[in-house]
LOROZA-385517 format. One record per residue (C-alpha): x, y, z. Coordinates in steps of 0.05 Angstrom, whole numbers. Each point is the difference from the previous one (the first is absolute). Example, Ala and Ser with C-alpha at 12.3 -4.5 7.8 and 13.67 -1.06 7.14 Angstrom:
<pt><X>246</X><Y>-90</Y><Z>156</Z></pt>
<pt><X>27</X><Y>69</Y><Z>-13</Z></pt>
***
This chain:
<pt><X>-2860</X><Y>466</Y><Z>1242</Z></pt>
<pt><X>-31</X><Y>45</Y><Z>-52</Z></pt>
<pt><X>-75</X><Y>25</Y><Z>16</Z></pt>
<pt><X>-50</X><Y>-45</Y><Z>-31</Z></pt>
<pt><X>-41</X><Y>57</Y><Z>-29</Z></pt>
<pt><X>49</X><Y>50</Y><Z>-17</Z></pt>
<pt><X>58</X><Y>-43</Y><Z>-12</Z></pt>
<pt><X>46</X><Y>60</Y><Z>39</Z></pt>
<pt><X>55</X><Y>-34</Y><Z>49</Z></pt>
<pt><X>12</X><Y>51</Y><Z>58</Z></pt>
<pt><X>14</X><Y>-42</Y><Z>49</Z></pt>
<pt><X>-16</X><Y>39</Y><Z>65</Z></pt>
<pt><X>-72</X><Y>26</Y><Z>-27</Z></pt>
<pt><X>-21</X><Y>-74</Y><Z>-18</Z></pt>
<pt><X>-54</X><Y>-32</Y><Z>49</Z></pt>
<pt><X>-26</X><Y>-74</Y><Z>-9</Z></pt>
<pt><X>-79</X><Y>5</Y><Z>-2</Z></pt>
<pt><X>-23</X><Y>-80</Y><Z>-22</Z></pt>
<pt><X>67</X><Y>-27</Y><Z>-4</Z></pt>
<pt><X>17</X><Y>45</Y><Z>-61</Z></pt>
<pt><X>40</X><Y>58</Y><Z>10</Z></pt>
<pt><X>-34</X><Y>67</Y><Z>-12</Z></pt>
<pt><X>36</X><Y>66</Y><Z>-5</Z></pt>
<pt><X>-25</X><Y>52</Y><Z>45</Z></pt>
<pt><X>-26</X><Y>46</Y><Z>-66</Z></pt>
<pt><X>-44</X><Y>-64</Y><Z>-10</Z></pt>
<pt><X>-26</X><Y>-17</Y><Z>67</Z></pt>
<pt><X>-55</X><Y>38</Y><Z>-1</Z></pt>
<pt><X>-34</X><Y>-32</Y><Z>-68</Z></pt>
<pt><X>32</X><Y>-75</Y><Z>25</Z></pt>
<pt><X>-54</X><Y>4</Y><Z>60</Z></pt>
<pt><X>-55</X><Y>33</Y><Z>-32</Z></pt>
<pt><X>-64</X><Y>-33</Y><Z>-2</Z></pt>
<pt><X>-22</X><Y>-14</Y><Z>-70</Z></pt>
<pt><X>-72</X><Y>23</Y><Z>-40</Z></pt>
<pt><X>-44</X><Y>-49</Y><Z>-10</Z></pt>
<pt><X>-37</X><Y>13</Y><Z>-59</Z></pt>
<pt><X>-66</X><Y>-19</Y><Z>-30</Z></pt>
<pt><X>-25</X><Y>-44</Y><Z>-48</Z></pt>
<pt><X>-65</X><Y>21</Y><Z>-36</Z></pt>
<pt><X>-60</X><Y>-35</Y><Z>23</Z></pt>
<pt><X>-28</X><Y>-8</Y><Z>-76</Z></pt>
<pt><X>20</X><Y>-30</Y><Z>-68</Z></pt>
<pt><X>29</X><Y>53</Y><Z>-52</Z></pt>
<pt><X>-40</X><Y>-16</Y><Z>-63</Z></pt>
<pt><X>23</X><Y>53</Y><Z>-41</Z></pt>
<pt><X>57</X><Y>53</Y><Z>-6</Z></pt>
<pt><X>-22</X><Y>68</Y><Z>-13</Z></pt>
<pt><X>43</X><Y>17</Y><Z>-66</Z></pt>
<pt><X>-30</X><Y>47</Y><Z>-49</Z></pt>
<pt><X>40</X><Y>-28</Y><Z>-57</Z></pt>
<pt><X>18</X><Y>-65</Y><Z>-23</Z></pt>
<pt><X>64</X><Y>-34</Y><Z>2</Z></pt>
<pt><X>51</X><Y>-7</Y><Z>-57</Z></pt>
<pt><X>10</X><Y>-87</Y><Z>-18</Z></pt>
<pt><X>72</X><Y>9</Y><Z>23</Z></pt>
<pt><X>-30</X><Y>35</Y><Z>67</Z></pt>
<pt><X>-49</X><Y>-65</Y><Z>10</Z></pt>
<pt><X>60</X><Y>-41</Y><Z>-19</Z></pt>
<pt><X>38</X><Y>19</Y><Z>48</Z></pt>
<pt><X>-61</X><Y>13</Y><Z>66</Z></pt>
<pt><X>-14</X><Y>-82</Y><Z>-15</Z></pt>
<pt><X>73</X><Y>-9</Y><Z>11</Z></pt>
<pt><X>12</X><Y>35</Y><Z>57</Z></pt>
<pt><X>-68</X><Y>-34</Y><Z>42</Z></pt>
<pt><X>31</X><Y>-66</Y><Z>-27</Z></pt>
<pt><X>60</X><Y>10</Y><Z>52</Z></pt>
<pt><X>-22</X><Y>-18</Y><Z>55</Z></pt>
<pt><X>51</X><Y>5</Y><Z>53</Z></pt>
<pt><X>54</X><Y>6</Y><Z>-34</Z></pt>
<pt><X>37</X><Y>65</Y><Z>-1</Z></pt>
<pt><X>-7</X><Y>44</Y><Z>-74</Z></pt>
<pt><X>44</X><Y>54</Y><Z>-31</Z></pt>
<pt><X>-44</X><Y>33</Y><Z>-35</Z></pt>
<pt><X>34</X><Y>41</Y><Z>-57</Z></pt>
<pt><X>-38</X><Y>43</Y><Z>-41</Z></pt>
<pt><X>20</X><Y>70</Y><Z>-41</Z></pt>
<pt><X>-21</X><Y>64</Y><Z>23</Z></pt>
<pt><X>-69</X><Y>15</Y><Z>-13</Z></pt>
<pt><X>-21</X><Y>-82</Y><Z>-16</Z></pt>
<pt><X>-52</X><Y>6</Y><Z>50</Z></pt>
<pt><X>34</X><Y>-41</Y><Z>60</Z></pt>
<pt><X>-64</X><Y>24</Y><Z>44</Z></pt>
<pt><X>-46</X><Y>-27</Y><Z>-43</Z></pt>
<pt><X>41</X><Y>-64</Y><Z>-14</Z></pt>
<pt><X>-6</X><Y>-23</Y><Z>84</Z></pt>
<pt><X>-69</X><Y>15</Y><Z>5</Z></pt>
<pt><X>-29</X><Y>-66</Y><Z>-10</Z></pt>
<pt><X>51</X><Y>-23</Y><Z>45</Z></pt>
<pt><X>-23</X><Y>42</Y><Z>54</Z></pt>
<pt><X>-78</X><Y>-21</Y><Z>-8</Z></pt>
<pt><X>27</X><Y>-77</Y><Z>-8</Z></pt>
<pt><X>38</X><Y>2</Y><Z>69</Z></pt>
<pt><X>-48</X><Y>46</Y><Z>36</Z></pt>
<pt><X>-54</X><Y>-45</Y><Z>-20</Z></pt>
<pt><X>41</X><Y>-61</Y><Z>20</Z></pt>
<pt><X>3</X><Y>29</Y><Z>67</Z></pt>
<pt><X>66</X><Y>27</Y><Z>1</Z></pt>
<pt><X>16</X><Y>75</Y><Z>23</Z></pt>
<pt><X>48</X><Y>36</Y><Z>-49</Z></pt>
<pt><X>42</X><Y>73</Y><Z>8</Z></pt>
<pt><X>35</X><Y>38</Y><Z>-45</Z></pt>
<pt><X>66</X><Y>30</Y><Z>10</Z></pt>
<pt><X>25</X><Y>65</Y><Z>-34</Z></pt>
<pt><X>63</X><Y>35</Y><Z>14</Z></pt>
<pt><X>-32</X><Y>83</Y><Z>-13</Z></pt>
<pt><X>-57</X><Y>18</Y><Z>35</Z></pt>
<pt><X>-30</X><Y>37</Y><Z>-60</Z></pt>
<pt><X>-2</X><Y>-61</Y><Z>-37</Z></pt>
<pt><X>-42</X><Y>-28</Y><Z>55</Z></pt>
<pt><X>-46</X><Y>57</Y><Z>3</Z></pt>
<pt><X>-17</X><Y>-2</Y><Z>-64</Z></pt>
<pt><X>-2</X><Y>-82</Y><Z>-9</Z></pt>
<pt><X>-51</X><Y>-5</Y><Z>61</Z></pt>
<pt><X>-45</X><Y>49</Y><Z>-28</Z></pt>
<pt><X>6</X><Y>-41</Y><Z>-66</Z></pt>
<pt><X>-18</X><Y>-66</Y><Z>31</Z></pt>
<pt><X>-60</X><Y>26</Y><Z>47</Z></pt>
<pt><X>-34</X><Y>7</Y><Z>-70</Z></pt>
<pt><X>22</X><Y>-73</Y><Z>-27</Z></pt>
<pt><X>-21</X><Y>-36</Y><Z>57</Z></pt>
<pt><X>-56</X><Y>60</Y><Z>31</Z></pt>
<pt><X>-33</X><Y>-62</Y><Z>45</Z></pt>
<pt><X>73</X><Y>-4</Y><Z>49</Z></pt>
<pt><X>32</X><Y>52</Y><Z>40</Z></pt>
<pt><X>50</X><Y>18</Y><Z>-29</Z></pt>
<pt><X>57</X><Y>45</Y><Z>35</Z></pt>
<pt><X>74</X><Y>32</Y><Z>0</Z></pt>
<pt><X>45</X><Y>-4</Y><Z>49</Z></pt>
<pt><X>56</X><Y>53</Y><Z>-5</Z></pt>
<pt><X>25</X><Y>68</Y><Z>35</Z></pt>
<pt><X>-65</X><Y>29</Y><Z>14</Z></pt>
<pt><X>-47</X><Y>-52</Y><Z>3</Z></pt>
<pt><X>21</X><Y>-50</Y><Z>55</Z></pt>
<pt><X>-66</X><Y>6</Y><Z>35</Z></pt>
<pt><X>-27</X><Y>-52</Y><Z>-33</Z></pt>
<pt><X>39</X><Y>-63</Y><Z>-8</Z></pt>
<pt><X>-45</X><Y>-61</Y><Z>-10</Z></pt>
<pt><X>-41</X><Y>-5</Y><Z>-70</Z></pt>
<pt><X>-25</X><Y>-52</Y><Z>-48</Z></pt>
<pt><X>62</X><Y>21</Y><Z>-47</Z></pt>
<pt><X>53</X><Y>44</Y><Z>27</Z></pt>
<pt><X>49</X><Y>34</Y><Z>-40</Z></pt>
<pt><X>61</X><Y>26</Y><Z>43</Z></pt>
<pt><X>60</X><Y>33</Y><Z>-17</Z></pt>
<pt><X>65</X><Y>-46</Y><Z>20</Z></pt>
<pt><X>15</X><Y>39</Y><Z>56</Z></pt>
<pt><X>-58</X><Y>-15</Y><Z>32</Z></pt>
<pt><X>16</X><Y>-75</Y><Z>-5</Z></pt>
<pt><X>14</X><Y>-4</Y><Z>72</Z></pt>
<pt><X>-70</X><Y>-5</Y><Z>21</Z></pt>
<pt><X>-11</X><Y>-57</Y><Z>-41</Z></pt>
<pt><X>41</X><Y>-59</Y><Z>23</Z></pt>
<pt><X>-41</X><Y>-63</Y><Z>-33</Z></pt>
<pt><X>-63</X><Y>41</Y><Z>-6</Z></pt>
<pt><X>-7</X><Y>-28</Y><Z>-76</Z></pt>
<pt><X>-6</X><Y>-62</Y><Z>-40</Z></pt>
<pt><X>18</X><Y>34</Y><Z>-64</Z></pt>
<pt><X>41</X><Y>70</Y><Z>-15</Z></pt>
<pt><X>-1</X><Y>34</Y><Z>-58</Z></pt>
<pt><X>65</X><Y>35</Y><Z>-1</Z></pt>
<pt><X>-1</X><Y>56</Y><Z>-45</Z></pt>
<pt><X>72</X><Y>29</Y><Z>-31</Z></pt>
<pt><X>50</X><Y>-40</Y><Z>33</Z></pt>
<pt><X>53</X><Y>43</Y><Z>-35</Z></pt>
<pt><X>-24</X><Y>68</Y><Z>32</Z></pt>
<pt><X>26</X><Y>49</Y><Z>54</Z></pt>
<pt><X>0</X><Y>-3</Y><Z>66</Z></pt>
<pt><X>-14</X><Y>-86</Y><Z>-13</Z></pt>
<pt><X>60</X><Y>-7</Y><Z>-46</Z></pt>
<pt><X>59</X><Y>-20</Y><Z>37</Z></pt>
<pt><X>-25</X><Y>12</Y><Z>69</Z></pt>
<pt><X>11</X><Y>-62</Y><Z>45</Z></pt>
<pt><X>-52</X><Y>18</Y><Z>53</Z></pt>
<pt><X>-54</X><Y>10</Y><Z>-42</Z></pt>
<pt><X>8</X><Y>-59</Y><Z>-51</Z></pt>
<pt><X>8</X><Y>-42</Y><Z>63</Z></pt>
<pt><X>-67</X><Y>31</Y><Z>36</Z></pt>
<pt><X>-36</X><Y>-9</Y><Z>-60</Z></pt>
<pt><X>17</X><Y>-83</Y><Z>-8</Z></pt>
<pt><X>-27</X><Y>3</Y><Z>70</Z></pt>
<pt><X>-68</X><Y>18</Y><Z>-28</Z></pt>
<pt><X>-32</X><Y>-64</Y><Z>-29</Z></pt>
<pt><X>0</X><Y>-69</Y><Z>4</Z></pt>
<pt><X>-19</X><Y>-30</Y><Z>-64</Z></pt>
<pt><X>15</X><Y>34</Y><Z>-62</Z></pt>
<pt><X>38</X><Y>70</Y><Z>-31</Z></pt>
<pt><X>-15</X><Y>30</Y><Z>-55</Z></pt>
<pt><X>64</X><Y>52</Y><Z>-24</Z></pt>
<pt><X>-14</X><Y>41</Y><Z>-54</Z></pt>
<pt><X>42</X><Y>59</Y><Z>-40</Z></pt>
<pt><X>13</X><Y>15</Y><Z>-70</Z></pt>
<pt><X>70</X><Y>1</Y><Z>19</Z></pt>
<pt><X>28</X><Y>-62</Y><Z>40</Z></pt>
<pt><X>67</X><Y>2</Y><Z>44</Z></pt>
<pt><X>46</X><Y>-50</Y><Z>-24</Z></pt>
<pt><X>10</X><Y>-24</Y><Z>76</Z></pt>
<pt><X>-80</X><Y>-29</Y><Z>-3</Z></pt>
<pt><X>5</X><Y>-28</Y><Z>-69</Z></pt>
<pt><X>56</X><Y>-39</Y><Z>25</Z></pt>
<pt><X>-39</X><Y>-19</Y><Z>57</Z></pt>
<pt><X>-62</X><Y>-17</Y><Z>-40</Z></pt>
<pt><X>44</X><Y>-52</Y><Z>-34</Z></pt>
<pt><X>30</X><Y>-33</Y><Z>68</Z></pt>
<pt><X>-68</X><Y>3</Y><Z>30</Z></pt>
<pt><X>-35</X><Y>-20</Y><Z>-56</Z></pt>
<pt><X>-52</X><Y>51</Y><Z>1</Z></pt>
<pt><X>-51</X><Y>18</Y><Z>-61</Z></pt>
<pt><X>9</X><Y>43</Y><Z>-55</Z></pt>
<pt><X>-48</X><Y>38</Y><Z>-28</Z></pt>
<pt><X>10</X><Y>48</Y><Z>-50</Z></pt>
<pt><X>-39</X><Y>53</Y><Z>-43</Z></pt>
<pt><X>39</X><Y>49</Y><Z>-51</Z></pt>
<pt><X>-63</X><Y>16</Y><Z>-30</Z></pt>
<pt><X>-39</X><Y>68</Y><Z>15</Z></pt>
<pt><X>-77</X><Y>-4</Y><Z>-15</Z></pt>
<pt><X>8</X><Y>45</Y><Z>-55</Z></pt>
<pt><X>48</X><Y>-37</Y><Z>-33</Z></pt>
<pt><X>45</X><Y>41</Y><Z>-26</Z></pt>
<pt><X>71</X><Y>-5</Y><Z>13</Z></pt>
<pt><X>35</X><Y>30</Y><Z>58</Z></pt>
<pt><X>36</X><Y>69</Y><Z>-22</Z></pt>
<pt><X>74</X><Y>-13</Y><Z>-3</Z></pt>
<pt><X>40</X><Y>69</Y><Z>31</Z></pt>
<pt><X>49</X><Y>46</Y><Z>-55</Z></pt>
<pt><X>56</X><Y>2</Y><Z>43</Z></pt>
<pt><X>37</X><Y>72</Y><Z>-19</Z></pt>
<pt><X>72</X><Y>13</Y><Z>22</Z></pt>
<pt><X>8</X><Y>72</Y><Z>13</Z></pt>
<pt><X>45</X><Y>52</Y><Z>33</Z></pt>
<pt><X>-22</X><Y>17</Y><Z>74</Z></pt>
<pt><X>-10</X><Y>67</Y><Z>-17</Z></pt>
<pt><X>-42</X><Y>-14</Y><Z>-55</Z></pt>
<pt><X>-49</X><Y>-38</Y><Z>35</Z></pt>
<pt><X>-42</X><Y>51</Y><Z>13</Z></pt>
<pt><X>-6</X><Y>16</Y><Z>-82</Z></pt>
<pt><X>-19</X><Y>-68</Y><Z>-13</Z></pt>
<pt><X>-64</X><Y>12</Y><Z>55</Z></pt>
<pt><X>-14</X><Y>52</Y><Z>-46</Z></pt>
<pt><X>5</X><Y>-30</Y><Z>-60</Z></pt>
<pt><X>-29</X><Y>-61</Y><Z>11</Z></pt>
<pt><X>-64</X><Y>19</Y><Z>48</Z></pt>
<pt><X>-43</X><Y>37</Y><Z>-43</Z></pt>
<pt><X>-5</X><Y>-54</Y><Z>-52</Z></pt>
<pt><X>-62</X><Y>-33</Y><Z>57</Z></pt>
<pt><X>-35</X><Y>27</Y><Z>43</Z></pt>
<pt><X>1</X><Y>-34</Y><Z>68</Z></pt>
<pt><X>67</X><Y>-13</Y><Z>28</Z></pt>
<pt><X>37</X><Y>-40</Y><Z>53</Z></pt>
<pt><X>72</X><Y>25</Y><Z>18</Z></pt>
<pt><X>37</X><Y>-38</Y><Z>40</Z></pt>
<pt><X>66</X><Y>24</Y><Z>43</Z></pt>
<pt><X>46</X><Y>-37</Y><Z>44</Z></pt>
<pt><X>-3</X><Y>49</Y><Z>71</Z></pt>
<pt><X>-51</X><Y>46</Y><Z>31</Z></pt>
<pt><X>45</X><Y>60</Y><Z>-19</Z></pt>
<pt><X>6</X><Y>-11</Y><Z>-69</Z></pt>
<pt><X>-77</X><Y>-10</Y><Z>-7</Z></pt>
<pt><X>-7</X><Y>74</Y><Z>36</Z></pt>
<pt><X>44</X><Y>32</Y><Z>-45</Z></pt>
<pt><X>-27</X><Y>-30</Y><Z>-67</Z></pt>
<pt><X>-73</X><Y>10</Y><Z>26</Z></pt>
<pt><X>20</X><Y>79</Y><Z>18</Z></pt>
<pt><X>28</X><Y>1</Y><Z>-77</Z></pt>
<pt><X>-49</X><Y>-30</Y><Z>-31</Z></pt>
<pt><X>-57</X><Y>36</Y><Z>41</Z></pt>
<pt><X>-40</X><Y>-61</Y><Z>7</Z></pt>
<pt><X>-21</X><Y>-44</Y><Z>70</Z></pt>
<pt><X>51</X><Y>-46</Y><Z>31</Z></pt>
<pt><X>-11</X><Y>-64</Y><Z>45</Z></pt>
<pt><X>53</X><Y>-34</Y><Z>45</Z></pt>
<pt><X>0</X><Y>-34</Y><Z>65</Z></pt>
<pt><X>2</X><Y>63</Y><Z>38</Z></pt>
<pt><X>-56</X><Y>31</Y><Z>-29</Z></pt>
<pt><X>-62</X><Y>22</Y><Z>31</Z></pt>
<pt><X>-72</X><Y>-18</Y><Z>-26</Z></pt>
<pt><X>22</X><Y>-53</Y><Z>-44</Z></pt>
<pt><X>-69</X><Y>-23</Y><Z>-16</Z></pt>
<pt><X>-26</X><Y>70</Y><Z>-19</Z></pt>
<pt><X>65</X><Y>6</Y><Z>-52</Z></pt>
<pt><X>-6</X><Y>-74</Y><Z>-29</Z></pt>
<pt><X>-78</X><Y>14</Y><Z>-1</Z></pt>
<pt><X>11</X><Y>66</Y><Z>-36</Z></pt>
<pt><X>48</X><Y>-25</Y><Z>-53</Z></pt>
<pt><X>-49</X><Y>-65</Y><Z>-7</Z></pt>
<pt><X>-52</X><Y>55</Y><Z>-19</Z></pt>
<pt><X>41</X><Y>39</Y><Z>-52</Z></pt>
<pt><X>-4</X><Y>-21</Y><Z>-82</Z></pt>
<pt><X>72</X><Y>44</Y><Z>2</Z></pt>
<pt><X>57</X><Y>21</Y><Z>36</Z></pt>
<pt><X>60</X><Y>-36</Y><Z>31</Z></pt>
<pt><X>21</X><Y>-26</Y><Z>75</Z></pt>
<pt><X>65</X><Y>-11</Y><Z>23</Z></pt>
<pt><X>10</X><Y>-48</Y><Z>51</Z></pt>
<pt><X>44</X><Y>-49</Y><Z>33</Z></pt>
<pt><X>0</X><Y>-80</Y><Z>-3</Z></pt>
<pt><X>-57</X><Y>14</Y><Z>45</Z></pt>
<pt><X>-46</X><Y>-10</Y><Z>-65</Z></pt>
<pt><X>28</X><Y>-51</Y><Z>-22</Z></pt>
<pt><X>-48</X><Y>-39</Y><Z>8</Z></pt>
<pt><X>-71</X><Y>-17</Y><Z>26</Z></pt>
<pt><X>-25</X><Y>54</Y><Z>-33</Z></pt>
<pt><X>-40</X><Y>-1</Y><Z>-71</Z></pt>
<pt><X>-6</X><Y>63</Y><Z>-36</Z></pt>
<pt><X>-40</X><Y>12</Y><Z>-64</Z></pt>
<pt><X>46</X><Y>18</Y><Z>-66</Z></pt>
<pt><X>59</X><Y>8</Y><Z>40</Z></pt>
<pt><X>60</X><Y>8</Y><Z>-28</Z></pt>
<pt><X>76</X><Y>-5</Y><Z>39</Z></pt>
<pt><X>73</X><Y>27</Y><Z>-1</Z></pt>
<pt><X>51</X><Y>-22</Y><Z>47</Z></pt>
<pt><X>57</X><Y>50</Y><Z>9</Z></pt>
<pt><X>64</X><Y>-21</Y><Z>20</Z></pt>
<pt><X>-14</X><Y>-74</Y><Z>-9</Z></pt>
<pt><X>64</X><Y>-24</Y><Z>5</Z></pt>
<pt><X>-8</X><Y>16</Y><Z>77</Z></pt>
<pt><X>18</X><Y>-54</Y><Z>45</Z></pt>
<pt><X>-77</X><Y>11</Y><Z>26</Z></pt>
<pt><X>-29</X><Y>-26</Y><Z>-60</Z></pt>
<pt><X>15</X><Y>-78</Y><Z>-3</Z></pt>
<pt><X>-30</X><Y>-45</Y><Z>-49</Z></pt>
<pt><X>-70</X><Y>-11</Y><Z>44</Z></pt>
<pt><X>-4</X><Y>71</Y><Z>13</Z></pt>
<pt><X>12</X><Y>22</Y><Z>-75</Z></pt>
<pt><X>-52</X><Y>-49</Y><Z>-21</Z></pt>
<pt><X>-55</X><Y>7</Y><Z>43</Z></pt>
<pt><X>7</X><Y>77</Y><Z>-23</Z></pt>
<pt><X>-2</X><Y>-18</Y><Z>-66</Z></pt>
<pt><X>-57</X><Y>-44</Y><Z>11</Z></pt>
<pt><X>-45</X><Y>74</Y><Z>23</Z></pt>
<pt><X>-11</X><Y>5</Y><Z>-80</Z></pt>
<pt><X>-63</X><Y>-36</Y><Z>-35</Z></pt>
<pt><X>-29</X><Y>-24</Y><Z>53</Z></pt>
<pt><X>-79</X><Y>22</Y><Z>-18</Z></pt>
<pt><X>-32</X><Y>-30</Y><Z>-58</Z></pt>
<pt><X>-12</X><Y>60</Y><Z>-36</Z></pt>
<pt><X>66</X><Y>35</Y><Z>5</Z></pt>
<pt><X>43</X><Y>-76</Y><Z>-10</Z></pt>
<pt><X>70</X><Y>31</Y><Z>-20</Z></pt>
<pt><X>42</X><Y>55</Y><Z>11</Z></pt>
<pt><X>74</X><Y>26</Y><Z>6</Z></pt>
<pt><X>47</X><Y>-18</Y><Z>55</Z></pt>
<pt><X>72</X><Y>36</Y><Z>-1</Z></pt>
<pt><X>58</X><Y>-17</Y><Z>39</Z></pt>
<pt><X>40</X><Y>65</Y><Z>0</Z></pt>
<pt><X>74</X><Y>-17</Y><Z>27</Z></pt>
<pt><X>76</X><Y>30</Y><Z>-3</Z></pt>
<pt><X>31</X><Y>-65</Y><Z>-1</Z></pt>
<pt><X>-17</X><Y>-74</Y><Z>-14</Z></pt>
<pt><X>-39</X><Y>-40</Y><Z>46</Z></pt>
<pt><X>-1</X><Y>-81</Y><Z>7</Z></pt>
<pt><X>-68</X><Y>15</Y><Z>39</Z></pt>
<pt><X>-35</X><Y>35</Y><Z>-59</Z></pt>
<pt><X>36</X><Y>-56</Y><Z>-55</Z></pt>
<pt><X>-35</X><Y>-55</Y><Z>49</Z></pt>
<pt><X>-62</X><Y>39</Y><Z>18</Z></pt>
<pt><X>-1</X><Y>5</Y><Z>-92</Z></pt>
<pt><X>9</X><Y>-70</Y><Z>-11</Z></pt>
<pt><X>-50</X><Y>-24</Y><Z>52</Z></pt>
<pt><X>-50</X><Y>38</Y><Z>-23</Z></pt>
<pt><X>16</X><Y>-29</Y><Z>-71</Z></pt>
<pt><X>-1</X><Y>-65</Y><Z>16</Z></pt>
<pt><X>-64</X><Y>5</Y><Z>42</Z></pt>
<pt><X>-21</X><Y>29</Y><Z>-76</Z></pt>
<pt><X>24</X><Y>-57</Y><Z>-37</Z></pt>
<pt><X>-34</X><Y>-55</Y><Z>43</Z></pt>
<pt><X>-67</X><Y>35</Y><Z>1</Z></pt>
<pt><X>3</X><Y>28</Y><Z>-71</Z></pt>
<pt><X>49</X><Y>-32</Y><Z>-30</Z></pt>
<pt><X>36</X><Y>68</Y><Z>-20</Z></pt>
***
């Protein structure tokens, strides 16, 4: 009998706690007590925005409060404003009396999101729950990082669950089952990039879909130049291509490579492993110039100003189709700097970057028509 949370099916580590059968990995978050959040004790009037929102954006926000309690996919390009889009919803069901969370897989994501919403909604408390700051667990509006999903068995009437497609949520049984654990009414998934698995289930389920391929600037996505090279000439093509912008993105399949091609191109390098990871994303956030090379750690979450990315080696087995376009989606994301180039740099040809190219060009075409 496989473990209801986990789904694993060792047989002598498998306890029955409620008449379901628990492994004994899980035990520990199967008889946890869970937080019981608060409710504000006032009426949100107004949402603290200090611009105004695109018709597609107000489109969509009236959409997504007419739900209800049915469950929404929420599918939106990269840089469509998918924040902005569920904050009516969040004053409509706070108001209603209904307590709300907000699940995010990366904890920097959740950082930065919290510190976004204290100022859109400065009469709640707002708070994050992730490595480091657990001391606090009971809020207004929490924001928690999937892994902290556990303390929140049916502590909300509505989640927000923010990109369903991204690691350490995608494809992990454990958390995507502690997470359904979480409310009670309604779920809101959003990505730019949905798994085929949930679209399928959308359509069994009969869920809502809501879309938006339209950024507030409205200008089209930027479609990547895929360039097949030689391996060894990778490194040319860097060099060739880079100094045509100023601000770049390069992206490299493993923590070794991004050493080696930070040490040759004498610029900073962020992965995983590294230390201070604020200080280097804050630094490069701060610079009109110069060039980053990280991981799929950036990926996304992150907004930089007139940014502009490569992807070496794209063909690696690292960069699938959701990967390669939420990387892709890092470019033209700030009104005043709308476009920019995106190049796929690869040895060999890649069904990934073809599909990543083609969704992106489609999202085009029904936005744009182009």
């Amino acid at each position: 009998m496989p473990c209801e949370y986990c789904k694993s099916k060792h047989k002598d580590l498998s306890f029955i706690h409620q008449a379901v059968s628990v492994c004994r990995v899980c035990l520990s978050v199967a008889t946890l007590e869970p937080i019981e959040v608060t409710c504000p004790n006032h009426l949100i009037e107004d949402i603290n925005l200090s611009f105004e929102l695109t018709p597609k954006q107000k489109e969509v926000s009236k959409q997504l409060c007419y739900t209800h309690d049915k469950n929404v996919l929420f599918e939106a390009v990269c840089g469509a404003g998918k924040t902005e889009c569920v904050l009516e919803l969040i004053q409509d069901r706070l108001n209603k009396g209904f307590k709300v969370g907000w699940a995010i897989p990366r904890r920097q994501v959740v950082l930065e999101l919290t510190l976004r919403l204290q100022k859109v909604f400065p009469s709640l408390t707002v708070i994050a729950v992730c490595e480091g700051y657990t001391t606090q667990l009971a809020a207004d509006l929490v924001l928690f990082t999937t892994h902290q999903a556990f303390r929140y068995k049916q502590s909300f009437d509505v989640l927000i669950l923010d990109e369903v497609d991204a690691f350490p949520y995608k494809g992990n049984h454990l958390l995507q089952h502690l997470v359904s654990q979480t409310y009670k009414h309604q779920c809101i998934m959003m990505s730019a990039t949905i798994p085929h698995d949930l679209r399928k289930t959308m359509v069994e389920e009969k869920w809502s879909h809501i879309t938006c391929y339209e950024r507030p600037t409205h200008i089209p996505l930027s479609i990547p130049v895929h360039i097949r090279t030689f391996s060894w000439l990778m490194l040319f093509w860097i060099f060739k291509l880079r100094p045509r912008q100023k601000k770049w993105l390069i992206f490299v399949p493993s923590i070794r490579q991004a050493i080696r091609y930070a040490q040759v191109l004498r610029c900073d390098v962020l992965t995983s492993k590294s230390e201070d990871k604020d200080k280097i994303i804050e630094h490069f956030s701060n610079t009109q110039q110069g060039t980053l090379v990280c991981t799929t750690i950036l990926e996304r979450g992150v907004t930089f100003i007139n940014v502009h990315v490569m992807v070496i080696m794209a063909h690696h087995s690292v960069f699938d189709e959701s990967s390669l376009v939420q990387i892709a989606g890092r470019v033209g994301r700030h009104k005043m700097y709308p476009t920019g180039d995106v190049f796929f740099i690869s040895s060999q040809d890649s069904e990934e970057v073809n599909a990543c190219i083609s969704t992106l060009q489609n999202a085009n075409a029904t936005a744009y028509g182009v």
